[in-house]
N, C-alpha and C positions, 0 to 999 in steps of 0.2 A: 139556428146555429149554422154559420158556414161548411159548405161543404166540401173537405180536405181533397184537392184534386194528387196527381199521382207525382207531381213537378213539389208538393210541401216537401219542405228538408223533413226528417225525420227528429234530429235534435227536436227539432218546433214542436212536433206531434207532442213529442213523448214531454214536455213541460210542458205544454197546455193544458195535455189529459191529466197528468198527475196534480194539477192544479184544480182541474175541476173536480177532479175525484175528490180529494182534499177538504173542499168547500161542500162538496156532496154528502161524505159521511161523516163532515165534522172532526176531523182527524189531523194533525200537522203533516205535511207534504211528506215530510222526510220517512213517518209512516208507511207513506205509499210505493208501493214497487210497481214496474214494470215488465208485463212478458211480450217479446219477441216473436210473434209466428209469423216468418220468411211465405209466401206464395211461391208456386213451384212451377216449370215445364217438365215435360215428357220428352225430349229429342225424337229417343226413339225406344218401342217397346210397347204404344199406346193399343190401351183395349188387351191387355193380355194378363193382367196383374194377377186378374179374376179366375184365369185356368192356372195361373200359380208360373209362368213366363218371367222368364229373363227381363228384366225394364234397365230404363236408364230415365235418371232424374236431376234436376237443378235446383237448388232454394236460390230466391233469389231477394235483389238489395231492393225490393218492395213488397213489407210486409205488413199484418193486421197487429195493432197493438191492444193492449188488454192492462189499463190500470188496476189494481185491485186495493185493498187494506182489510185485512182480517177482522172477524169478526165472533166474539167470542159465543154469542145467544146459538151459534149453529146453524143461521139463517144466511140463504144466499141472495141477496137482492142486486140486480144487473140490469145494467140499461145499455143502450147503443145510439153510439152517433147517425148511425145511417138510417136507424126503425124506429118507429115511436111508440110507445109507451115501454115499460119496465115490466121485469119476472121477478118474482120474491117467491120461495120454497126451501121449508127447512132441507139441511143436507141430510138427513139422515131418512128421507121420506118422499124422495121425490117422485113426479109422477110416472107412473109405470112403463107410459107409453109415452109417444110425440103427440102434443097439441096443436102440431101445426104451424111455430111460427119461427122467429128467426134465433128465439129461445131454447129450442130444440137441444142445440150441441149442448148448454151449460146444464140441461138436464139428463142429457144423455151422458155428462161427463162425472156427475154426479154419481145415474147409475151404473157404470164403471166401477168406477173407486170402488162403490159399495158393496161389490161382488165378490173382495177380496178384504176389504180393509175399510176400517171406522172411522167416519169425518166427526173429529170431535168440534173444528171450527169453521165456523163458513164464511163468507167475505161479501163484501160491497165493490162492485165493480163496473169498469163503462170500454165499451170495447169500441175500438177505433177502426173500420175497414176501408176498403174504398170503393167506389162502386164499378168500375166499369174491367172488373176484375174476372168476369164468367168464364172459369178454362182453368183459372189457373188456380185450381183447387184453394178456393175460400171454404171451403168447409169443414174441410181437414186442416186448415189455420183455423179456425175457430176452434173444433174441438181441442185441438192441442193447446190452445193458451188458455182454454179453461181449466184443463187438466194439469197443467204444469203452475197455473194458479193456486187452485185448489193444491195440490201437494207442496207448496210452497206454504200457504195458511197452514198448514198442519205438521207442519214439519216434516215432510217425506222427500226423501230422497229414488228417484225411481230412475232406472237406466233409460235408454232411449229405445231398448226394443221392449222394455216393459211398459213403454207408453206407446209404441209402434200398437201393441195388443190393444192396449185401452180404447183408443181412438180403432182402429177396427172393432170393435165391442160398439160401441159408439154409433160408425155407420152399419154395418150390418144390423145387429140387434134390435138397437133402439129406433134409429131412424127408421130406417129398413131399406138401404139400399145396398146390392151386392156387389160391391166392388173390391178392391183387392189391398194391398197394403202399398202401394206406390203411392201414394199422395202423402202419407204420413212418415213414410220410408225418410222423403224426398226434404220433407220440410226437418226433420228431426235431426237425419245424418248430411244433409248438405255442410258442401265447404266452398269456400270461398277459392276461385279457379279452378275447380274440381266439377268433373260429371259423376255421379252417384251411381255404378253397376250394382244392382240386388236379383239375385235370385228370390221370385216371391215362395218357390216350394221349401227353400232351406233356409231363411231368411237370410244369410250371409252378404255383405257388401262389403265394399270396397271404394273409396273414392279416390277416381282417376284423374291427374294433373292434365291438362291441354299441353299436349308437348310440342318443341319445336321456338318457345317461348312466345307464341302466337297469343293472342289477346281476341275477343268477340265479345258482342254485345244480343241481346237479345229485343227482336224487334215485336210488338204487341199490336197485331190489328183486334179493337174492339169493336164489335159487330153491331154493337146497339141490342142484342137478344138478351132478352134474361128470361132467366126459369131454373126452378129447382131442379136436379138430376132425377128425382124420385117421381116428377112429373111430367120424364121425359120415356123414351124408349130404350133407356140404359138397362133396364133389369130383363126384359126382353130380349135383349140381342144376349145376358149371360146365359140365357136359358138356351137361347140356339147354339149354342157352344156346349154346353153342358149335353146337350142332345145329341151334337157331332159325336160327342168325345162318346156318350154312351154305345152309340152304333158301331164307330169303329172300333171299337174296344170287343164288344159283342162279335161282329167281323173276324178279328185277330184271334179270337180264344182269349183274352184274356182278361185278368180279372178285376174288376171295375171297384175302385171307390163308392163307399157311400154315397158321397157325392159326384159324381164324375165331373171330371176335367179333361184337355186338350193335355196338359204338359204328361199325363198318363200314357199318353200314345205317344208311341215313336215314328218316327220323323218316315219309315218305309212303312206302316201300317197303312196309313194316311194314303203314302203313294198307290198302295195296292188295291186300298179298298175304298179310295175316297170317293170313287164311282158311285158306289152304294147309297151315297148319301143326296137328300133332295138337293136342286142349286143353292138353295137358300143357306143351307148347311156348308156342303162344301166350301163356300165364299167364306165365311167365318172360319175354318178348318184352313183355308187355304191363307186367310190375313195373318192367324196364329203362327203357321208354322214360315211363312217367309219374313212375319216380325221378329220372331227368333235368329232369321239367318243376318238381319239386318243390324240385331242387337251385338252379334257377333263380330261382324265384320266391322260395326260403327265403332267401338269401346278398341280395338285395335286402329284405328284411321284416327282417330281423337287424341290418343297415346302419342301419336306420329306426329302430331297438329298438323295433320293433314286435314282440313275443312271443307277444301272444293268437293273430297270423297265422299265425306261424314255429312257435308250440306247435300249431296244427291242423294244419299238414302234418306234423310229424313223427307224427301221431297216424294220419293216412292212409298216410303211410309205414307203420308199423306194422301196419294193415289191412290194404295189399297184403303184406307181408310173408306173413299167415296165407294170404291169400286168393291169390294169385297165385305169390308164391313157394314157399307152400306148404311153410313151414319152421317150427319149436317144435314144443310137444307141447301136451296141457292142463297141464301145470303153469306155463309160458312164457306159455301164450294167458290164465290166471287173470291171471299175472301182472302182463300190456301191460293187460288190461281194467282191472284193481282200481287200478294205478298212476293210468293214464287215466283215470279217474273220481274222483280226489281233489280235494277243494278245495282249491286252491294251487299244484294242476299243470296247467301249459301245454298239454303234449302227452307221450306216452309213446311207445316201442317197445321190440323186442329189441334187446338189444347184442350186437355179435358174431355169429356163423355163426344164432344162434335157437335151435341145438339143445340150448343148455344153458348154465347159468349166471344173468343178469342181463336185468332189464328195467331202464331208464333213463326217465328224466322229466325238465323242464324244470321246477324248480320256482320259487316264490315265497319268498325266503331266509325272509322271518316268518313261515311256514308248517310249518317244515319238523316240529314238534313234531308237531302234528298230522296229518301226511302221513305218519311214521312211524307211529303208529298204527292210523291209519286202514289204511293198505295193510296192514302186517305183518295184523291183525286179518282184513283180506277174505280175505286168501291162505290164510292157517292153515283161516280157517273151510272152505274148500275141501279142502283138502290138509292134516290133520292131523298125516300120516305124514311131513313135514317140520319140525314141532314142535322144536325145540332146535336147527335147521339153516338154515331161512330167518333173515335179516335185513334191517333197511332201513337205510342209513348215508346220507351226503351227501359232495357233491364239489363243487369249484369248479374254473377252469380254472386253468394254470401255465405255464413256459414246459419247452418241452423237455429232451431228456437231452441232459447232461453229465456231465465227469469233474469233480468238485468242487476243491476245493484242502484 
């Protein structure tokens, strides 16, 4: 089967897949639906979701598609364009834990639902991703189109922060990685010209219009890296965070969460006591708390369509990233640099966990010819051994996932 690069129209996808789904379960096309889960950037606010921080998020007009057609025996049987072979498990029995494979979300999405509510029917489905997508939360587009699948087979209607939950259920629980509710936030509540402000400790948003009536495009260097988050040093760096925030906290007097987090401490605790804490810590306590001042400052510059200002902080962002959170490799840090220094880009950073996949840009839409070059060109000259694997593509914003009609 060919393999859908990022330039396929989307109309195409979505008739093909429902054709083959179609032909797959035996079922007339018109049977068949389609869900929408958008992939996402971070502007700014990355790495912080997880102490319950301020984010800002994008869906965007490149997303993972998910045929489905009900299926009344209870059974869920799923394939995938990009992996091979197929997962079949009744709904009502799935397995406990992750087996490991790319199957994972449709049974993590399973055990979800199930924690609250009875799948009476379960479906046949083939899901459509792309591949050179690493950064920009595929995971959390997967989980949610299983999930918005599934409640779709069974007739549920569920809001968008009661799937916001699910899918964190999902990745914490099931898979087991600690991350925070910005990737599902992002893909769920995006709008089309809008950047997504959420608060992860109150979950409250709001999506904010680019003012000024300014237009951007989102530019996507792909690194050629791939790797799962869970088998990276993502759950690790939340534990150094978790550790700052315990000390300072301890520090201050005051009185600590079960879990501790950074957004617990205030912004003078930090100042007073951040001394106390090993460098390793502080760098994390220090990425958290000037992520915050950046989050602040960007979501008013954005409001303004002020770009040149909102493209420098994400660029700062990006620098603590290397410097403070101390996440990427050199292939990642080429990356943010070569992106970052194009003429036509605002501001750059990593997308996602850093440890692999994509850097993102803020670009200048009449630019983007030349931003593609230019970047692809710097990276390679660095990283040969990436040759026929890196690429640079382009993205705008969209409105979140849906079941289609």
């Amino acid at each position: 089967m060919e393999k859908d690069s990022v330039t396929v129209d989307e109309g195409d996808r979505i008739r093909g897949l429902k054709s083959e789904l179609a032909r797959w379960a035996s079922v007339p096309t018109d049977a068949v639906r389609v869900v929408r889960s958008p992939y996402r950037v971070c502007p700014l606010g990355a790495h912080v979701d997880h102490q319950l921080g301020q984010v800002t998020g994008m869906a965007l007009d490149l997303a993972l598609l998910l045929a489905f057609a009900p299926r009344d025996d209870g059974r869920v049987l799923v394939r995938s364009r990009q992996f091979p072979g197929a997962a079949e498990f009744p709904s009502d029995d799935a397995p406990a834990g992750p087996v490991g494979d790319w199957a994972d979300y449709a049974r993590g999405a399973v055990f979800a639902l199930r924690k609250t509510r009875r799948l009476r029917r379960g479906m046949t489905a083939i899901v459509d991703g792309h591949d050179n997508v690493g950064g920009l939360s595929s995971s959390a587009a997967a989980g949610v189109a299983y999930l918005l699948a599934l409640e779709a087979a069974n007739g549920m209607e569920l809001s968008p922060e009661e799937n916001i939950e699910l899918d964190r259920i999902i990745e914490n629980d099931y898979v087991g990685l600690n991350n925070g509710i910005l990737d599902q936030s992002s893909i769920l509540l995006g709008r089309h010209d809008c950047l997504t402000h959420l608060d992860c400790r109150t979950g409250r948003s709001r999506p904010v219009p680019l003012g000024a009536g300014e237009t951007v495009a989102v530019a996507v260097l792909f690194s050629g890296l791939r790797a799962r988050l869970s088998e990276t040093d993502y759950n690790q760096r939340v534990r150094e965070c978790e550790a700052a925030a315990a000390t300072l906290l301890e520090a201050a007097g005051l009185p600590a969460p079960a879990r501790p987090h950074l957004r617990a401490v205030p912004r003078e605790a930090f100042e007073r006591y951040g001394r106390l804490l090993p460098e390793r810590l502080r760098k994390r306590a220090a990425h958290f708390f000037g992520e915050q001042e950046r989050v602040r400052r960007g979501v008013e510059l954005w409001e303004r369509g002020d770009l040149v200002g909102f493209g420098a902080l994400v660029s700062e962002s990006g620098r603590s990233s290397v410097e403070n959170y101390e996440c990427g490799n050199a292939y990642l840090r080429t990356a943010y640099e070569v992106l970052r220094d194009c003429a036509g880009v605002y501001g750059a950073r990593f997308s996602g966990g850093g440890f692999r996949g994509c850097c993102i840009g803020l670009a200048r839409p009449e630019c983007e010819d030349e931003i593609a070059e230019a970047a692809l060109s710097g990276y390679l000259a660095a990283h040969r051994d990436m040759e026929g694997q890196a690429e640079v593509y382009f993205c705008r914003s969209a409105d979140g996932a849906a079941v289609l009609a």
